[in-house]
C-alpha positions as CSV (number, residue, x, y, z in Angstrom):
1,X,0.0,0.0,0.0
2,X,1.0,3.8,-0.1
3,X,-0.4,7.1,0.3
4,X,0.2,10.1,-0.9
5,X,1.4,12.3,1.9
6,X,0.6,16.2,1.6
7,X,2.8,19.0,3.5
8,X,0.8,18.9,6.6
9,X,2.0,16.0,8.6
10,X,-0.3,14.0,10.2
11,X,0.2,11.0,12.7
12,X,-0.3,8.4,10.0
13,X,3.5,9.3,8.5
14,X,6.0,6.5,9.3
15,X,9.0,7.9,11.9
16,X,11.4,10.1,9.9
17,X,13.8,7.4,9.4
18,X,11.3,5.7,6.9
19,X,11.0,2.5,9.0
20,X,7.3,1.1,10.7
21,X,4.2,2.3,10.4
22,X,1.3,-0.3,9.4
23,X,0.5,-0.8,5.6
24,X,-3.4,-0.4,6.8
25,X,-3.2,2.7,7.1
26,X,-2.2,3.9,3.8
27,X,-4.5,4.4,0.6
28,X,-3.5,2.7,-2.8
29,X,-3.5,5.9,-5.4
30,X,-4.0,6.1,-9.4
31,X,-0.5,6.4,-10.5
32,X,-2.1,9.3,-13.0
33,X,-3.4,11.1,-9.8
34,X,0.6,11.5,-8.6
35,X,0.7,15.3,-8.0
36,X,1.2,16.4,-4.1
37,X,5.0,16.5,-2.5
38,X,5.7,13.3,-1.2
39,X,4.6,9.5,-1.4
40,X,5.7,7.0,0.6
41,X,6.3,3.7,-1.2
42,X,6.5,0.6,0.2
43,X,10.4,-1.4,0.0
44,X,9.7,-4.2,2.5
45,X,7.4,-7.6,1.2
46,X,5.0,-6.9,4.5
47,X,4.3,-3.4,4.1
48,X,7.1,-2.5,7.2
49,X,9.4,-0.2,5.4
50,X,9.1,2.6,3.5
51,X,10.7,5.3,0.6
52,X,10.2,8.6,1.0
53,X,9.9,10.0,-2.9
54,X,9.8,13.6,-3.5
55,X,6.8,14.4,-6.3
56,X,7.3,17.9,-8.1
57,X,4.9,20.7,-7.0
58,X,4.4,24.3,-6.9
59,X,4.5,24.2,-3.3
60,X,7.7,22.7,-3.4
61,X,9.0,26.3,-3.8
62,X,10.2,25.2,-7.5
63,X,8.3,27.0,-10.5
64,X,8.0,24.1,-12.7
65,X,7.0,20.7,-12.3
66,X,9.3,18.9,-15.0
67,X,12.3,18.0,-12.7
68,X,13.2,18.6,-9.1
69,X,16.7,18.4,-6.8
70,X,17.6,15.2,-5.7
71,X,20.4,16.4,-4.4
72,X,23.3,19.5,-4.1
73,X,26.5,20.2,-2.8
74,X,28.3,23.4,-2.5
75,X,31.1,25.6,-1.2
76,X,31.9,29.7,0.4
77,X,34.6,31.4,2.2
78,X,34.6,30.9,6.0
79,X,36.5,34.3,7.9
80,X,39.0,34.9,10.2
81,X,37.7,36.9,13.4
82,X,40.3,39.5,15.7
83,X,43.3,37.4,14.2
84,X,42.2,34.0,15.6
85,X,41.2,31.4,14.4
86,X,37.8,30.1,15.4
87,X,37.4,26.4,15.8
88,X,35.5,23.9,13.3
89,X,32.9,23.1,15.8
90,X,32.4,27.0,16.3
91,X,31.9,27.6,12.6
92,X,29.8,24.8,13.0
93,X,27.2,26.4,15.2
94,X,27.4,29.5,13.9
95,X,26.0,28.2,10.7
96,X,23.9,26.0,11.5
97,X,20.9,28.1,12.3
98,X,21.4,29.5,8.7
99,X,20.8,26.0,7.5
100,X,18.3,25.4,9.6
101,X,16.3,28.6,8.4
102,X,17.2,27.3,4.7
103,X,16.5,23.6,5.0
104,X,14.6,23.4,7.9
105,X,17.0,21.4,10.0
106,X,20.6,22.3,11.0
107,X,24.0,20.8,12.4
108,X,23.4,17.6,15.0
109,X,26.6,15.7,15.8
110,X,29.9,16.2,15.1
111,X,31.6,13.1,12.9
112,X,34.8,13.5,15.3
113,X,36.5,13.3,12.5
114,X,37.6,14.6,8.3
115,X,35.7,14.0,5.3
116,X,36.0,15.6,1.8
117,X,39.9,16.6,2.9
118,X,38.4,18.7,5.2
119,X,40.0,18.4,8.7
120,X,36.1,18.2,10.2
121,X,32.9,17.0,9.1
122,X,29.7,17.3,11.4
123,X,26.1,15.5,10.4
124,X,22.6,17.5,9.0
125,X,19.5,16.6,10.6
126,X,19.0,12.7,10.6
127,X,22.2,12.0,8.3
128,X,20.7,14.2,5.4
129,X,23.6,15.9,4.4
130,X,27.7,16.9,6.2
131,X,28.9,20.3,6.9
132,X,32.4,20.1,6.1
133,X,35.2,22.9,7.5
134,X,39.1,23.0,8.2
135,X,41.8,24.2,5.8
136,X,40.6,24.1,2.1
137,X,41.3,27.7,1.2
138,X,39.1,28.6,4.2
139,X,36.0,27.3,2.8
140,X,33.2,25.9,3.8
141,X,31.3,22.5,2.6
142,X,27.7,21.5,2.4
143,X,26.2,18.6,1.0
144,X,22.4,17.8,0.7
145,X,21.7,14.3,0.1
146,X,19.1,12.6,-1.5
147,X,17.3,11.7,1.5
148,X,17.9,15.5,2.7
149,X,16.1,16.7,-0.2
150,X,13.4,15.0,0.4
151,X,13.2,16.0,4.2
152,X,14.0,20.0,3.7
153,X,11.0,21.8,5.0
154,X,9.4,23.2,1.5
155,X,10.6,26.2,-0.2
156,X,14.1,25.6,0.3
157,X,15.2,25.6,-2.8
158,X,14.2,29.1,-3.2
159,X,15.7,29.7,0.3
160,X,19.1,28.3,-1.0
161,X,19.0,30.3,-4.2
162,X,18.8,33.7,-2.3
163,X,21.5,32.6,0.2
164,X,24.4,31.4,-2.4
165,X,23.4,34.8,-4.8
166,X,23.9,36.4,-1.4
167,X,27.8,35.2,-1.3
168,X,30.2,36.6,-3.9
169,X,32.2,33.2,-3.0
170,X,29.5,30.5,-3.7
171,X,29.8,27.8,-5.5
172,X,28.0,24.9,-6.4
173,X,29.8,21.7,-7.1
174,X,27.6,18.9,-7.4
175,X,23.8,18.9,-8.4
176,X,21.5,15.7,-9.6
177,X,18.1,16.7,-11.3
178,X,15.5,14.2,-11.3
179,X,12.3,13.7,-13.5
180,X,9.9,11.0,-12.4
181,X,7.4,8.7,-15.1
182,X,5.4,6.9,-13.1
183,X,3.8,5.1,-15.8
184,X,7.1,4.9,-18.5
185,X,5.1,6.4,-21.1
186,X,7.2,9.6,-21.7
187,X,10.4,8.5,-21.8
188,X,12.9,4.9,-21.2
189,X,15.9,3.4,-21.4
190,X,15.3,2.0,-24.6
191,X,14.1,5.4,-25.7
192,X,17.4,6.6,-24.6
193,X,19.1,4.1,-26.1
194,X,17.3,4.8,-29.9
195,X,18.2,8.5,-29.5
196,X,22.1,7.8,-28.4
197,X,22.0,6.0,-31.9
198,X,20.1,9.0,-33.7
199,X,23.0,11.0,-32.6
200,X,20.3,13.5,-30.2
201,X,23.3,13.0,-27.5
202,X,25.7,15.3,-29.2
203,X,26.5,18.1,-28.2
204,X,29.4,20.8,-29.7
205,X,30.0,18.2,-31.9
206,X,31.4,15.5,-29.4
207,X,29.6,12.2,-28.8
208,X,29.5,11.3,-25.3
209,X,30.2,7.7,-24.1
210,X,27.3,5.4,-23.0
211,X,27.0,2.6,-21.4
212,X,24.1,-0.3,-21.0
213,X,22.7,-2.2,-17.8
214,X,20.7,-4.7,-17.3
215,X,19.4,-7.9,-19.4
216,X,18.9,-5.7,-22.5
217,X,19.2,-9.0,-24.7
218,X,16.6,-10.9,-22.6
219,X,15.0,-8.7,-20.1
220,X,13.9,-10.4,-16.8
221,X,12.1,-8.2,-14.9
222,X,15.1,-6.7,-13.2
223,X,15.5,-3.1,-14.9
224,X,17.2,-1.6,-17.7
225,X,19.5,1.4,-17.0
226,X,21.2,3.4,-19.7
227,X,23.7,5.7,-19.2
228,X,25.4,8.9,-21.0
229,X,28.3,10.9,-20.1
230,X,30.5,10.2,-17.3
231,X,31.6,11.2,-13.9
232,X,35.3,12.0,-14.6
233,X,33.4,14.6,-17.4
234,X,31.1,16.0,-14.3
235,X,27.9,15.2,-16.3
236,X,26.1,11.4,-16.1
237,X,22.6,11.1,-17.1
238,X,20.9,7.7,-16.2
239,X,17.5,6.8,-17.3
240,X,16.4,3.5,-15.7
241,X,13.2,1.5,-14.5
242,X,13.3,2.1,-10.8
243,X,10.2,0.7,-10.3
244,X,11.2,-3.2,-11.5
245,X,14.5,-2.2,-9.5
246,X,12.5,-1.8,-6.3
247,X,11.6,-5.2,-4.5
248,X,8.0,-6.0,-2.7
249,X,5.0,-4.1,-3.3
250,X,6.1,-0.9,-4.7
251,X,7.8,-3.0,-7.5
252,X,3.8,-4.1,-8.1
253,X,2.5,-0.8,-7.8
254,X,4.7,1.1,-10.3
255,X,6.0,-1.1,-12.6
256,X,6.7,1.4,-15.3
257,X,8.2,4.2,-12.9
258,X,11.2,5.1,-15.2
259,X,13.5,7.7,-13.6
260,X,15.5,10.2,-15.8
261,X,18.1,11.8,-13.5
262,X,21.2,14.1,-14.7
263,X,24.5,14.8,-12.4
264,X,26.2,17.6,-12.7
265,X,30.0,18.8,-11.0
266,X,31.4,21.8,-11.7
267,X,34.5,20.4,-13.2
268,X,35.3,22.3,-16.1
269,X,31.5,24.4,-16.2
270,X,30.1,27.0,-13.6
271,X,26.3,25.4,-12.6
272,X,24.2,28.5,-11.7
273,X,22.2,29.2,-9.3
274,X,19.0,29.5,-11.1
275,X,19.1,25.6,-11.4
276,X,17.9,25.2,-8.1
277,X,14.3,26.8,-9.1
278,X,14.5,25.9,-12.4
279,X,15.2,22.5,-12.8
280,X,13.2,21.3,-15.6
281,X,14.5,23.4,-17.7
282,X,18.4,22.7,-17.4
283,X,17.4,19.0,-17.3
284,X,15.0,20.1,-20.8
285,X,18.8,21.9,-22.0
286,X,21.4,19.5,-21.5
287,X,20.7,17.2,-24.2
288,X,18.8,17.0,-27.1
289,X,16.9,14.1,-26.4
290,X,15.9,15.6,-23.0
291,X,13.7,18.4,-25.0
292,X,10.5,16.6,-24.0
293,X,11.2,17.2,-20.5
294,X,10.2,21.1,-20.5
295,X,9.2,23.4,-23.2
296,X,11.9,26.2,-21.8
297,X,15.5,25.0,-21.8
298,X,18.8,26.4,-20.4
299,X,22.0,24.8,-21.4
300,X,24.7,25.4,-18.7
301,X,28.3,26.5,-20.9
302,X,31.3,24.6,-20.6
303,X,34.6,26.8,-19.7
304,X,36.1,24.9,-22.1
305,X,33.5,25.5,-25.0
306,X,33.7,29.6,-24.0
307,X,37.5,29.5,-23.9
308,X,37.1,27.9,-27.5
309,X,34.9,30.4,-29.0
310,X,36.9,33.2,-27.7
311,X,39.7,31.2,-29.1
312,X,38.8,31.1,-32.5
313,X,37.2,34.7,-32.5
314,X,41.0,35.5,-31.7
315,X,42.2,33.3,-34.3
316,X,39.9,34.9,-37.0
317,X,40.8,38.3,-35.9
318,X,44.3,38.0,-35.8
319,X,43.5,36.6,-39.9
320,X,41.3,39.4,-40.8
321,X,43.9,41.8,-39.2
322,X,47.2,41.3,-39.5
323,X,47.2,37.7,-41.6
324,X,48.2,39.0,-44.9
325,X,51.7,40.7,-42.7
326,X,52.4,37.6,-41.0
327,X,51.8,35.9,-44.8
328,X,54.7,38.5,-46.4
329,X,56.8,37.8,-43.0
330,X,57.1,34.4,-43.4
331,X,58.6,35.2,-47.0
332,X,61.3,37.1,-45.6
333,X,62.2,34.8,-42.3
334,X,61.9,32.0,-44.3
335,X,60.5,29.5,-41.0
336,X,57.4,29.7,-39.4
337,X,59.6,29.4,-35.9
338,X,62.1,32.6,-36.6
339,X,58.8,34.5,-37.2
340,X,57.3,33.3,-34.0
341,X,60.0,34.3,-32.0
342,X,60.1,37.7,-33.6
343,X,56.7,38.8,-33.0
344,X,55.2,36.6,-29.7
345,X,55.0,38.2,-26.5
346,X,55.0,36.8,-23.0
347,X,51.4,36.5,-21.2
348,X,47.7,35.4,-22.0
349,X,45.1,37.5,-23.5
350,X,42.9,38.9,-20.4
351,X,39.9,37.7,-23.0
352,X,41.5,34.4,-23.0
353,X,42.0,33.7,-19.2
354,X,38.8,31.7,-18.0
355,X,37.6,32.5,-14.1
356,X,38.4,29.5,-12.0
357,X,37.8,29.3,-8.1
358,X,40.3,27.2,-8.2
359,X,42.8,29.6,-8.9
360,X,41.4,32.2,-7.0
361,X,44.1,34.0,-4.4
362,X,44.2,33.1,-0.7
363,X,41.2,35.6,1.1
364,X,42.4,38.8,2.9
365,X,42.8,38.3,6.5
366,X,40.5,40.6,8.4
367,X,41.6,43.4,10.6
368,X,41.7,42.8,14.7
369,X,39.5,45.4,15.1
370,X,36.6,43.9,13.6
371,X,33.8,43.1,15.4
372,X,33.7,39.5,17.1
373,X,30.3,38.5,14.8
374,X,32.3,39.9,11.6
375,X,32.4,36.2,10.9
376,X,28.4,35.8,10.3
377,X,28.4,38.7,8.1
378,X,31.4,37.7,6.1
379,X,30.3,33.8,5.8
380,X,26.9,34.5,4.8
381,X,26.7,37.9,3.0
């Protein structure tokens, strides 16, 4: 059984970690009639445990239905304070009430120890997400699981937009966007598959790599998953049957739930902020194929394709300009080497440099007579 749960708790939800509750008390719904914020499928063969899956909705905070966040990470500066350092486990409580206003639910226990290569790493809510802090360039690490999607208090992705455009330092780093079929009639693997073949993967020109899972030769009920991109690129779409891929009940109810779900780092691409209340349409943008998900699209530019394009801009400038000189030069020098070393110059092009965080100087150290809370305003304004 499952029931679709609306934003106003009640005492029939199972305990927040998704276990108990009695499958009595939850009413079967027509899959077409999937629209509030939450459903709670069940995972266990007697009805005993339970997924929480995040639906699309206006009152989600998000504008569009097509796609939601499944999950996000992302980086800021954290500050010096009257020339001392402050601990990790003070940064730690001093942002956690920002979380909590964003997310609903803030820092809980400290790990005791490093994740990420940060030298401290504390826990969000019921293990939905880490703070990370220590050394990094002074920066600051959150990551919002999955399950912490799911869990935030509604409207936080609008919430986390205005905070990160709040911070000249923000950065997000990792984002998965998620669209949901419940009845696999919009889109599936083999779908995917068809249009990886019609060459609606392409992009700039490049093909991505793919890769196929599942019994595709003699499917047994299992699940087909096919994938596009990869993680060492920072962008992996999957689109899979998760409903055969669940066990029990929920593998009865929804046996055509197809899941189509992009991940995106930041290596080598800047992923705005606007993603976080516009899904849909930067799922809709980063493919081709994907165009049924939303009718507006955004495709997020690579570094590399803008450095490319400026690139040949100053290749076809440099022709228009100066190419028939460098044509009559190469006459008299008589090498294409003794030219170049008569007329390069040392540096890059400003036009040519590419912003990086990564390369981005140490932060100032603030003055000692800053105030003591100088810290809040500089780590979250």
């Amino acid at each position: 059984m499952v029931k679709i749960i609306p934003q106003t708790l009640s005492e029939e939800l199972p305990p927040s970690n998704n276990m108990g509750g009695k499958s009595g008390s939850f009413v079967i719904p027509s899959p077409e009639n999937v629209g509030d914020d939450y459903l709670f499928i069940p995972i266990g063969g007697n009805g005993s445990k339970f997924k929480r899956v995040k639906v699309p909705h206006p009152a989600s905070g998000v504008t569009d239905r097509a796609a939601f966040i499944d999950q996000v990470s992302f980086t800021a500066q954290t500050c010096e304070v009257s020339g001392a350092w402050f601990t990790d486990a003070d940064f730690a409580r001093v942002v956690s009430p920002k979380l909590e206003q964003v997310f609903g639910f803030g820092v809980t226990f400290d790990r005791g120890r490093g994740l990420n290569r940060y030298e401290s790493s504390f826990i969000l809510g019921d293990s939905w997400g880490f703070l990370s802090v220590g050394g990094q360039r002074n920066t600051f690490l959150v990551q919002l699981t999955g399950q912490g999607a799911t869990a935030a208090a509604p409207g936080w992705e609008q919430r986390l937009y205005e905070w990160l455009s709040s911070m000249s330092s923000a950065r997000i780093t990792r984002v998965d966007l998620a669209n949901d079929d419940f009845t696999g009639k919009r889109y599936s693997p083999e779908q995917a598959r068809d249009d990886y073949l019609q060459d609606r993967f392409i992009l700039g020109g490049r093909r991505p790599s793919c890769e196929m899972r599942g019994n595709w030769l003699f499917p047994d009920g299992s699940g087909l998953t096919f994938y596009v991109g990869s993680r060492t690129s920072g962008k992996l779409l999957r689109v899979y049957e998760k409903g055969k891929q669940l066990s029990g009940a929920a593998s009865e109810l929804f046996p055509d739930w197809v899941r189509t779900e992009l991940e995106l780092h930041n290596e080598g691409r800047v992923i705005p902020f606007d993603i976080l209340i516009k899904p849909g349409p930067h799922l809709a943008g980063a493919y081709p194929a994907l165009a049924w998900v939303s009718e507006e699209q955004s495709r997020i530019a690579t570094k590399q394709k803008t450095l490319k394009l400026q690139f040949d801009r100053a290749v076809l400038m440099v022709r228009n300009q100066v190419g028939r000189y460098i044509g009559a030069m190469m006459e008299v020098f008589g090498s294409a080497d003794e030219l170049v070393s008569r007329i390069t110059r040392e540096g890059i092009p400003d036009r040519l440099i590419m912003p990086d965080y990564r390369e981005s100087p140490p932060p100032l150290e603030p003055e000692p007579t800053l105030p003591a809370d100088w810290v809040i305003g500089c780590a979250f304004a």
